[in-house]
Structure formats: structure tokens, C-alpha cells
DSSP file (Angstrom, degrees, kcal/mol; ACC not computed):
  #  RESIDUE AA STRUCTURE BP1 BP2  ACC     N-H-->O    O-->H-N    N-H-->O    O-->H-N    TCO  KAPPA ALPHA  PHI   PSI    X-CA   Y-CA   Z-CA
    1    1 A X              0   0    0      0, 0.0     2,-0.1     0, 0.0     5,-0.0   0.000 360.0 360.0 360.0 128.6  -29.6  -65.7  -36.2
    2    2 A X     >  -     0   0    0      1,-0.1     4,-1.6     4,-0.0     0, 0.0  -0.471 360.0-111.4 -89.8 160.7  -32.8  -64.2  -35.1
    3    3 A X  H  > S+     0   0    0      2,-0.3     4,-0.6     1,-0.2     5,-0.3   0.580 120.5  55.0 -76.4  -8.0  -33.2  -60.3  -35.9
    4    4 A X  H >> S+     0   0    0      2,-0.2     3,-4.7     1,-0.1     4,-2.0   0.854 108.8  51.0 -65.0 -66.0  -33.0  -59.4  -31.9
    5    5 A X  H 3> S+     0   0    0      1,-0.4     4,-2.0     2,-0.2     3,-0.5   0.683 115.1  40.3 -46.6 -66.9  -29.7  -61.4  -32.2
    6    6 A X  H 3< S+     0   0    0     -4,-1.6     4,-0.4     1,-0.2    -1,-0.4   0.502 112.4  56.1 -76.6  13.6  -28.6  -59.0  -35.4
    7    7 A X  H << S+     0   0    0     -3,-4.7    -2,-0.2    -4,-0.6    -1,-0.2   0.622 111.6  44.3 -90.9 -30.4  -29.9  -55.6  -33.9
    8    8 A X  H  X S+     0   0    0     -4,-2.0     4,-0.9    -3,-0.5    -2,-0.2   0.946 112.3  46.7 -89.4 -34.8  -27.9  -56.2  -31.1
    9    9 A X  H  X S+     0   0    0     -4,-2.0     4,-1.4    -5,-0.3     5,-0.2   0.900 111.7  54.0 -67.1 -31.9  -24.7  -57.3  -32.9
   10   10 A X  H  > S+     0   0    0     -4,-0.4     4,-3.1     3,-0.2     5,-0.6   0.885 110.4  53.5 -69.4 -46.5  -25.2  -54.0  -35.4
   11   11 A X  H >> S+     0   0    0     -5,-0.3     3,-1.6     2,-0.2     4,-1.0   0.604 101.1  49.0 -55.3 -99.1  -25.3  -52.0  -32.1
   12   12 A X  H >X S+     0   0    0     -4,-0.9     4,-0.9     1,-0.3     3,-0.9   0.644 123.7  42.2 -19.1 -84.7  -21.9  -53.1  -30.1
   13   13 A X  H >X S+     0   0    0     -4,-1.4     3,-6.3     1,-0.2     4,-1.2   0.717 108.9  53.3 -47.0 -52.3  -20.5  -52.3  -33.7
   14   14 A X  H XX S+     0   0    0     -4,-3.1     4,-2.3    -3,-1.6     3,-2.2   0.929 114.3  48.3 -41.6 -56.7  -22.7  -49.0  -34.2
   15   15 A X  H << S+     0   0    0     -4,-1.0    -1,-0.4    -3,-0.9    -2,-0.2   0.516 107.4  54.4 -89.5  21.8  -21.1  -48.0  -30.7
   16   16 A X  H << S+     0   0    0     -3,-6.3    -1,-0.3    -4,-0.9    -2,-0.2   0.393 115.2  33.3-114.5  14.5  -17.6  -48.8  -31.6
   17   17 A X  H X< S+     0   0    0     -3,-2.2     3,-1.2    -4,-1.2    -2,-0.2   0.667 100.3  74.9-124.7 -12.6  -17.2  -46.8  -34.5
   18   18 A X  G >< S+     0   0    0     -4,-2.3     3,-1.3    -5,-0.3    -3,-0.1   0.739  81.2  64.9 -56.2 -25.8  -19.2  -43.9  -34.1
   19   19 A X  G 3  S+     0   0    0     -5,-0.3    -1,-0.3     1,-0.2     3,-0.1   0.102 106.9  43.9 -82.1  45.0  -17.5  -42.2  -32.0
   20   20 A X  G <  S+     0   0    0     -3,-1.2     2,-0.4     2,-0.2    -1,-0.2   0.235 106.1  85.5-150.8   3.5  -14.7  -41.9  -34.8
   21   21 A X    <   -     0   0    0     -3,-1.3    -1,-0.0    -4,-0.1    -4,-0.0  -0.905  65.9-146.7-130.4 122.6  -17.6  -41.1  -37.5
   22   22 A X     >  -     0   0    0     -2,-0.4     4,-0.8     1,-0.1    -2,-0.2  -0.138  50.8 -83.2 -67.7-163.5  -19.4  -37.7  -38.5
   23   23 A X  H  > S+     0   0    0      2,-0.2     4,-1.0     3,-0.1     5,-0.1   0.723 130.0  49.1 -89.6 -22.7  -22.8  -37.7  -39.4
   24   24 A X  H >> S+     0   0    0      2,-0.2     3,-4.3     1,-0.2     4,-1.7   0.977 109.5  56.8 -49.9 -84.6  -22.2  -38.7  -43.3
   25   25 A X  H 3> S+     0   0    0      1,-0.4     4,-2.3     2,-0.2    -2,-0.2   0.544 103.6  49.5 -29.8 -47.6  -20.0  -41.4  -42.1
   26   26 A X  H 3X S+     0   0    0     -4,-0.8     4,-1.7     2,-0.2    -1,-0.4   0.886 111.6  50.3 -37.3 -58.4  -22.8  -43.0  -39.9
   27   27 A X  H <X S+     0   0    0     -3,-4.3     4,-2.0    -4,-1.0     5,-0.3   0.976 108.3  52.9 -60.0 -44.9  -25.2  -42.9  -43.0
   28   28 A X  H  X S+     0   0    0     -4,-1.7     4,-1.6     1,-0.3    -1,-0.2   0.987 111.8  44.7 -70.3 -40.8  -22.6  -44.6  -45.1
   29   29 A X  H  X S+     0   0    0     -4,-2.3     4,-0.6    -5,-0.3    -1,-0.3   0.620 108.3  56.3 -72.4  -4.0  -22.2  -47.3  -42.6
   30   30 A X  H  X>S+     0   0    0     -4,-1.7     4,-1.4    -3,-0.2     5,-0.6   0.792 108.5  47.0 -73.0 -84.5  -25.8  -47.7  -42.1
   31   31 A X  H  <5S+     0   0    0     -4,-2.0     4,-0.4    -5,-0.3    -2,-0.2   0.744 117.0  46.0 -33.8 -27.7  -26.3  -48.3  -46.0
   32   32 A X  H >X5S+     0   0    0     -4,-1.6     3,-7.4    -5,-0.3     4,-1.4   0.816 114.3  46.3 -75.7-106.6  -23.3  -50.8  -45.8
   33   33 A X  H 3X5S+     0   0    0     -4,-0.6     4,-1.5     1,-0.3    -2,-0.2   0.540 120.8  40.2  19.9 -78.9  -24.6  -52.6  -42.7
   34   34 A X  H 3X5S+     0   0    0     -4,-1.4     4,-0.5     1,-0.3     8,-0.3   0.506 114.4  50.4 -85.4 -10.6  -27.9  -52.7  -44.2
   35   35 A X  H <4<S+     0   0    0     -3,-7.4    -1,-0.3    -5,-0.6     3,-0.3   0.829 110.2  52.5 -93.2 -46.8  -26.7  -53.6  -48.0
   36   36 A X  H  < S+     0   0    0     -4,-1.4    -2,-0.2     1,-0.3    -3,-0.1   0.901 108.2  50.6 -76.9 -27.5  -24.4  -56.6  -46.6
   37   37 A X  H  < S-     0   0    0     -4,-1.5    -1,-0.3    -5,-0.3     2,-0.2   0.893  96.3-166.0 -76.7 -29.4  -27.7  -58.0  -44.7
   38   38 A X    ><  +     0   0    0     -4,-0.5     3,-2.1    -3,-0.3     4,-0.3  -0.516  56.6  35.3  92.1-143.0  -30.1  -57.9  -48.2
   39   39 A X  T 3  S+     0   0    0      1,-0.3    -4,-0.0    -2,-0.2     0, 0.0   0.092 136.0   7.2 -36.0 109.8  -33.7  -58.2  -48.0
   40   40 A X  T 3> S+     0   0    0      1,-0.1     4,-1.4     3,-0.1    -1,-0.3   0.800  91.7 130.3  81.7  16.1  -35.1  -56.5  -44.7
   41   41 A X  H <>  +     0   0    0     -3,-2.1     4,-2.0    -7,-0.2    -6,-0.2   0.956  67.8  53.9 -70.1 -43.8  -31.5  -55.2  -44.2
   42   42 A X  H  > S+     0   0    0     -8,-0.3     4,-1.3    -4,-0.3     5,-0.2   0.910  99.8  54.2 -60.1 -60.7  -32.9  -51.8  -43.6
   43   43 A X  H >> S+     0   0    0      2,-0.2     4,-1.5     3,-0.2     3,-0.8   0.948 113.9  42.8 -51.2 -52.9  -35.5  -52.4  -40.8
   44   44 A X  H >< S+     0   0    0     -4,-1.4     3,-1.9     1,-0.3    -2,-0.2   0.885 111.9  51.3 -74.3 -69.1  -33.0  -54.0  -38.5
   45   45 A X  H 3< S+     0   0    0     -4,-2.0    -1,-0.3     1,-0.3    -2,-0.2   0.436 111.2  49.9 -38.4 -26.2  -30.6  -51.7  -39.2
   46   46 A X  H <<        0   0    0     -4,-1.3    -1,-0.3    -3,-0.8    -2,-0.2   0.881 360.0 360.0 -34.4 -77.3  -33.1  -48.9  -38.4
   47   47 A X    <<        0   0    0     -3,-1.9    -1,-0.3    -4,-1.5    -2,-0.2   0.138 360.0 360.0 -34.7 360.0  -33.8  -50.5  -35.7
């Protein structure tokens, strides 16, 4: 899977749980998100 390909899959999720998420809650699911992808998890997610 090329990184467009997981920016865009992290998005559709980002915008079906956010609206259910404060701003902690966001953070923590970024850091999840970005912990399950490993190395470079953080720039896409970022992204």
C-alpha cells in the first residue's frame, strides 16, 4: 500500500471517530494510528 493509499485510509477513519472524540482523544488515536504503522508512522499520520 503506497502512503497516498494509507493517508487516505487514516482519514475516512479520522472522520468517523472524531466527531465522538475531544481533543485528548484525537491525540491518543493519532499516537495509536501512528504506533500500529512503525517506522514513518508519524509523517503519514501527520499528514
Amino acid at each position: 500500500m503506497s502512503n497516498d493509499e494509507l493517508v487516505e485510509t487514516i482519514r475516512k477513519k479520522f472522520e468517523r471517530v472524531s466527531t465522538v472524540l475531544d481533543e485528548r482523544g484525537r491525540r491518543v488515536w493519532a499516537l495509536a494510528e501512528a504506533e500500529a504503522l512503525g517506522y514513518g508512522g508519524q509523517s503519514i499520520v501527520a499528514k
